[in-house]
C-alpha positions in Angstrom: 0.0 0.0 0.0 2.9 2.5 1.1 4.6 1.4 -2.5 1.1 2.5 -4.2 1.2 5.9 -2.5 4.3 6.9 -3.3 4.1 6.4 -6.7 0.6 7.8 -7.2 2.3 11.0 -5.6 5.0 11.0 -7.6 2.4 10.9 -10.8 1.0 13.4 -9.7 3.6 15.6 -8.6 5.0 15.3 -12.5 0.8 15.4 -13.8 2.1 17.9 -16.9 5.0 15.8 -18.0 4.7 12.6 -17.7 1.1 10.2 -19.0 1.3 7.8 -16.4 3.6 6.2 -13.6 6.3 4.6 -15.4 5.9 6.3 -18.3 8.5 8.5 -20.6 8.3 12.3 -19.7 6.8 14.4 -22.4 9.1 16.9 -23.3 7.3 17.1 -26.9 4.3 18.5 -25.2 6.0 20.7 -23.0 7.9 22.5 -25.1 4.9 22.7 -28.1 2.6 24.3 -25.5 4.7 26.8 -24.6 5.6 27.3 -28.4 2.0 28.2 -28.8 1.2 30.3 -25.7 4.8 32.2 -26.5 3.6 32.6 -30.1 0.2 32.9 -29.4 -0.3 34.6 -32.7 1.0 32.3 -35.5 1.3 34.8 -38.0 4.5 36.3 -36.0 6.1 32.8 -37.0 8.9 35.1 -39.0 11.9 36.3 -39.1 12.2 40.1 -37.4 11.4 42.3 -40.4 10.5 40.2 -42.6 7.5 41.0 -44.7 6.5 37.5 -45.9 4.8 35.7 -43.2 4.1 32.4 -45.7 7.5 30.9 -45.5 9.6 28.2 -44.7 9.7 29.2 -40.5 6.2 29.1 -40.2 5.8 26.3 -42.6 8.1 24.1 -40.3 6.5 24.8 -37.1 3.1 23.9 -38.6 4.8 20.3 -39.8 5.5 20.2 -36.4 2.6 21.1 -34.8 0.4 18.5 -36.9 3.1 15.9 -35.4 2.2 16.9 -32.3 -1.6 16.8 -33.0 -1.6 13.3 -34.2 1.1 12.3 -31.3 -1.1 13.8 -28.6 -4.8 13.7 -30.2 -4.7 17.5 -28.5 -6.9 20.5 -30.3 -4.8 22.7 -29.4 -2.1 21.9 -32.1 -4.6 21.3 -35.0 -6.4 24.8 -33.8 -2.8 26.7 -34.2 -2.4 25.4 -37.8 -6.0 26.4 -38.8 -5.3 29.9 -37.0 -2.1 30.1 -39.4 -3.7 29.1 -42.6 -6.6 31.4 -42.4 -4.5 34.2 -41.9 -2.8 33.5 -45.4 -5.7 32.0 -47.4 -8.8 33.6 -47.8 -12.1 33.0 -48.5 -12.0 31.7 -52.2 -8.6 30.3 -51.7 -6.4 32.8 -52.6 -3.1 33.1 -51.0 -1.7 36.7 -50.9 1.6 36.4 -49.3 2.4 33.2 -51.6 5.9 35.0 -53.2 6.9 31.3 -55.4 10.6 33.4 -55.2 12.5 30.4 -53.4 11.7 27.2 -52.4 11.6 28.1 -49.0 8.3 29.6 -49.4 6.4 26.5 -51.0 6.9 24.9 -47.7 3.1 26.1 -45.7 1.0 24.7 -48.6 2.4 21.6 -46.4 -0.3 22.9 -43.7 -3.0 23.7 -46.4 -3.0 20.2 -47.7 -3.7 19.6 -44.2 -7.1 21.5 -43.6 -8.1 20.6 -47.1 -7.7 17.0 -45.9 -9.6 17.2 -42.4 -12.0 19.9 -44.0 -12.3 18.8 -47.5 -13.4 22.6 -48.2 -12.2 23.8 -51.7 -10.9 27.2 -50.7 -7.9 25.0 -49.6 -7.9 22.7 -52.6 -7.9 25.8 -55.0 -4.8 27.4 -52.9 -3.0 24.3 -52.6 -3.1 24.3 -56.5 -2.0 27.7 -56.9 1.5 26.3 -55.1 1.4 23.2 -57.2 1.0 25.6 -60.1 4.5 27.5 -59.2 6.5 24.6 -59.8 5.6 25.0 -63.7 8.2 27.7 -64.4 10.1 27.6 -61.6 13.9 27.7 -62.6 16.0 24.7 -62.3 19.6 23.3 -63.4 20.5 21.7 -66.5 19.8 18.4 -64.6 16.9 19.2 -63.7 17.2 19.9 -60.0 15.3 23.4 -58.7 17.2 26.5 -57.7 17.1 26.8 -54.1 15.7 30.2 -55.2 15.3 32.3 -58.4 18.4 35.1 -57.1 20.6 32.1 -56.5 21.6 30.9 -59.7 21.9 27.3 -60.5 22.5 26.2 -56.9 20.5 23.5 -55.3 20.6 22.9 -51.6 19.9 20.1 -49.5 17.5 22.3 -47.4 15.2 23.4 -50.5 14.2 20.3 -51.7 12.6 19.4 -48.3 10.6 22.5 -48.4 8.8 21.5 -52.6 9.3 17.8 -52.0 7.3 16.9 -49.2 4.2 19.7 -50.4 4.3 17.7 -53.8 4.5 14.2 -52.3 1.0 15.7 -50.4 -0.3 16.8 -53.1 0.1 13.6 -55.1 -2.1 11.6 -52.6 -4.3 14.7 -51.5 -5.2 16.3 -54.4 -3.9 14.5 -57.7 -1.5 15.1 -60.8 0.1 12.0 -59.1 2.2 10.9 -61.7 4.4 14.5 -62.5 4.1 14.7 -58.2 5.4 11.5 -57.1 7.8 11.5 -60.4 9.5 14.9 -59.2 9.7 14.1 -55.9 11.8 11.1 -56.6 13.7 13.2 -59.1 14.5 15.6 -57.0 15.6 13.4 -54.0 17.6 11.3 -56.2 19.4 14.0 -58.1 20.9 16.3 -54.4 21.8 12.9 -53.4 23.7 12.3 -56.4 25.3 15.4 -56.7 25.8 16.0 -53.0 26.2 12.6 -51.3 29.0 11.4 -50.0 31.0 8.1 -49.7 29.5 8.0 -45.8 26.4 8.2 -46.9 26.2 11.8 -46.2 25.1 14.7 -47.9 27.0 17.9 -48.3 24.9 21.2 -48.0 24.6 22.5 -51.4 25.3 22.0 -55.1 26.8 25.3 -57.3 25.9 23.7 -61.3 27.7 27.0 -62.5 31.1 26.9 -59.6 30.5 30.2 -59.1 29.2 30.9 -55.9 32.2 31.5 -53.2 31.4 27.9 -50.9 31.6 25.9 -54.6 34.6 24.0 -55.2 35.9 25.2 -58.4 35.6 21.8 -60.5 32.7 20.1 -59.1 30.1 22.8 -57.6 29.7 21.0 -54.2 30.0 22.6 -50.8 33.0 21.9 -48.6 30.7 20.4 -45.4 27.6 18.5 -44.4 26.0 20.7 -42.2 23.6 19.5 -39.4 20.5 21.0 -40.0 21.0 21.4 -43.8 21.1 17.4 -43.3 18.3 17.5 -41.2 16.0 18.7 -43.7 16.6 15.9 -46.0 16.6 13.4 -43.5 13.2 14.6 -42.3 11.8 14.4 -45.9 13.0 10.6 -46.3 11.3 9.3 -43.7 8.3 10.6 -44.5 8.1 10.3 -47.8 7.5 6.9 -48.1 4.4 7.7 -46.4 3.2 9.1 -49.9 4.8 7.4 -52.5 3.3 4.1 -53.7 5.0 0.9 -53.7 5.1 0.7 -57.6 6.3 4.0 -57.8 9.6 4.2 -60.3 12.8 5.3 -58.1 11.5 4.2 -54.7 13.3 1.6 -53.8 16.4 3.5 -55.0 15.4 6.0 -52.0 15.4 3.6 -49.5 19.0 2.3 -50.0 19.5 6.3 -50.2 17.7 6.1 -47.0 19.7 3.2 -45.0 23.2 4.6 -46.1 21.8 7.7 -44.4 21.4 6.0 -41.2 24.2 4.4 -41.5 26.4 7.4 -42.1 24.5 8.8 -39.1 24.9 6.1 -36.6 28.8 6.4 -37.6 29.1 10.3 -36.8 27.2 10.0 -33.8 29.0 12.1 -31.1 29.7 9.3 -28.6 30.1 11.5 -25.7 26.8 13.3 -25.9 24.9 11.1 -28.3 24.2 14.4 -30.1 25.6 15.3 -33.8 27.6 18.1 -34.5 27.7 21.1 -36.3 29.5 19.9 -38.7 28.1 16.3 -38.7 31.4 14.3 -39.7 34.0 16.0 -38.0 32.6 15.8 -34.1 36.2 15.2 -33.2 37.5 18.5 -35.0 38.7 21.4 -33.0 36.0 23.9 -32.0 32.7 21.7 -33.5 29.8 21.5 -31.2 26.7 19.2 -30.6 23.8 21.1 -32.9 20.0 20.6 -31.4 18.3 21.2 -34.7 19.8 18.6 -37.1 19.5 16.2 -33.7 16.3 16.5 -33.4 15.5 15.8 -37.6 17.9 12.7 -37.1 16.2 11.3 -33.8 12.8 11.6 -36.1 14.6 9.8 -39.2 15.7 7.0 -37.3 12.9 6.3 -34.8 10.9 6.5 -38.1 12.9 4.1 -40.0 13.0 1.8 -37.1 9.4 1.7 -36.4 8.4 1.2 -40.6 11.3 -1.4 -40.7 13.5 0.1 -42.9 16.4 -0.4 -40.9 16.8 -3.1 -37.7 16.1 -2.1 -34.4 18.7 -3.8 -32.8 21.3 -2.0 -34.6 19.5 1.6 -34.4 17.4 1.3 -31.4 20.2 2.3 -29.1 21.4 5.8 -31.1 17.9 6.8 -30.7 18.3 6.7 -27.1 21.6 8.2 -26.7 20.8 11.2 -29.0 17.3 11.9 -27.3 19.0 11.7 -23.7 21.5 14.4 -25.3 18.4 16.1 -27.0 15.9 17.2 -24.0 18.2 18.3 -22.2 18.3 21.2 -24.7 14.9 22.0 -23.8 15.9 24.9 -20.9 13.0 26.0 -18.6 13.3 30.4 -18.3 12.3 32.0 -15.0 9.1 33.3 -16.9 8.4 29.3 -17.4 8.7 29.2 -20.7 11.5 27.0 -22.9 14.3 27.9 -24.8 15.5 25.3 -26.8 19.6 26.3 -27.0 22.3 25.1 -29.2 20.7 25.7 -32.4 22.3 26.7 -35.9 19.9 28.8 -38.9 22.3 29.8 -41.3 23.1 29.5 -45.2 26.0 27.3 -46.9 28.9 28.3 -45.5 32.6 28.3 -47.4 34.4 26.2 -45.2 34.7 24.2 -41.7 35.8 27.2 -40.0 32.8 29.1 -40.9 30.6 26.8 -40.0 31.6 25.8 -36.4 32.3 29.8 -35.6 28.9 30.4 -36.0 27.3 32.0 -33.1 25.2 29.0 -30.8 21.3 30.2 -31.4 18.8 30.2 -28.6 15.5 29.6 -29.9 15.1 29.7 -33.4 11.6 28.4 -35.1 13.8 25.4 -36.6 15.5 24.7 -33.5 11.9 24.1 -31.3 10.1 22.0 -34.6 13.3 19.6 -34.7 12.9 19.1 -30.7 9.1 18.6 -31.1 9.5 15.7 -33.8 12.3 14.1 -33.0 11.5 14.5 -28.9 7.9 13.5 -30.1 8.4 10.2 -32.2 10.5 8.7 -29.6 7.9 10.1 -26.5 4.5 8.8 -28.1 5.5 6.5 -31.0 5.2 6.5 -34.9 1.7 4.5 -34.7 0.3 7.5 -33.8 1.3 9.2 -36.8 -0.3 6.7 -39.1 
């Protein structure tokens, strides 16, 4: 009886984190409800003076907060996304902050594929094809691979194809045009990994076609480094695209050997101190790199992902997970004001060399920086069943 009384006390001493005696805390939850009461507006999901609110930060946090809907079954997620997209779409589905300037600003109609799913209202349908539209003449390399953005000529980065991949793999089961959708998705995935993959299994931050731009190596166009949460976004996109693409689609097996040599190449860079990854992933043992909270919390989400859709073994995997979620919460930093910062966190653009990269100040609380804790603290917290 005394055993029984202590531990209903201690369950309910720890009521907001934890779901039951015995059970894993719930960092996820923590740190997405005080995302949402510290943003209580979504619309201020931006950078500080920026004038185009339907970009890739707020895009990301919505991704995350519909993870977090379907982890904890909560309203209160799925209510913050509508909030968001009915501030940018209006009432016969026009979208006027859509700027289809960069890549980085396809990634909401993400969230609008959402509501049009759960709402089937065609307000959403008609904006979510005004994004699909924008692919049509948007610029790309000789290849065939996007440019990240229109300014940036000829380069492709790693980070860009998460933000029109995973909005077209969407739209392929959502809406239709299936076959160009699920065809460039796999294109697009297939052709960064060729030209920025490495021997590891790796993937560098960016591709230059033209060797212009000052991080390009001369001869080949790629970037010097792999770059944690340039990786991230990548790794993020392949494990959920498989969630889209159909089993006879053309290319996707090819992406999940792309996939496992990923994981592979992840569980071998693994800081073994900390369980985190680095800054710059495959150098943790170089002077001055530092464990990175963003691209941890995208891998965590990759590999619990792949474990739990057996893509890769559990035996082998299972225990990275572990190590790089204990290193990941404790990222999660509780203010005086009771809200979290999430610290340790890195938003920048390709970078020319190593140097560069690990000199680059340690952010506290950038939008990417709380969506990768949410997923990656969130998958391992309440499970990929609950995403399905």
């Amino acid at each position: 009886m005394k055993k029984l009384f202590v531990c209903a006390a201690v369950c309910l001493v720890s009521l907001a984190a934890m779901t039951g005696c015995g059970s894993r805390p719930r960092h996820a939850d923590r740190v997405g409800r005080s995302f949402v009461a510290r943003w209580e507006n979504p619309d201020s999901i931006h950078w500080r003076g920026q004038r185009n609110h339907f970009s890739w930060q707020a895009g990301y946090i919505m991704y995350a907060m519909e993870k977090m809907w379907r982890f904890t079954g909560d309203p209160v997620y799925f209510d913050y996304i509508k909030r968001y997209v009915d501030q940018q779409v209006d009432s016969v589905g026009n979208i006027p902050d859509f700027r289809p300037t960069a890549l980085d600003n396809f990634a909401p109609g993400y969230a609008i594929l959402l509501l049009y799913e759960q709402t089937g209202e065609e307000r959403y349908r008609r904006a979510a094809e005004t994004i699909r539209r924008a692919f049509d003449d948007y610029p790309r390399t000789d290849c065939g691979l996007f440019w990240h953005s229109r300014s940036m000529y000829r380069q492709a980065w790693v980070d860009g194809v998460y933000m029109g991949q995973l909005f077209l793999a969407r739209y392929g089961r959502s809406v239709g045009d299936s076959d160009y959708a699920f065809g460039e998705v796999v294109r697009q995935m297939t052709l960064i990994e060729e030209k920025c993959g490495k021997e590891n299994g790796l993937l560098l931050h960016a591709w230059d076609e033209s060797g212009r731009a000052r991080w390009a190596d001369s001869l080949s166009g790629r970037s010097r480094e792999v770059w944690s949460e340039g990786l991230g976004w990548y790794a993020v996109l392949i494990a959920d695209v498989f969630d889209f693409l159909p089993e006879e689609q053309p290319g996707r097996e090819h992406l999940l050997e792309v996939l496992r040599r990923l994981c592979a190449g992840l569980k071998a860079s693994q800081d073994p101190r900390t369980g985190m990854w680095c800054q710059v992933v495959d150098k943790c043992d170089s002077a001055g790199n530092w464990n990175e909270t963003s691209g941890t919390g995208m891998f965590v989400y990759l590999l619990q992902k792949a474990i739990d859709d057996g893509y890769i073994p559990a035996g082998e995997y299972q225990p990275v997970v572990d190590r790089a979620y204990a290193g990941l919460v404790g990222k999660a930093v509780e203010r005086a004001d009771g809200a979290v910062d999430i610290v340790d966190c890195s938003s920048i653009g390709v970078q020319t060399d190593y140097r560069a990269y690990v000199s680059k100040p340690r952010e506290v609380s950038p939008f990417t920086g709380f969506g990768s804790f949410m997923i990656g603290a969130g998958i391992v917290e309440y499970g990929s069943e609950k995403l399905r």
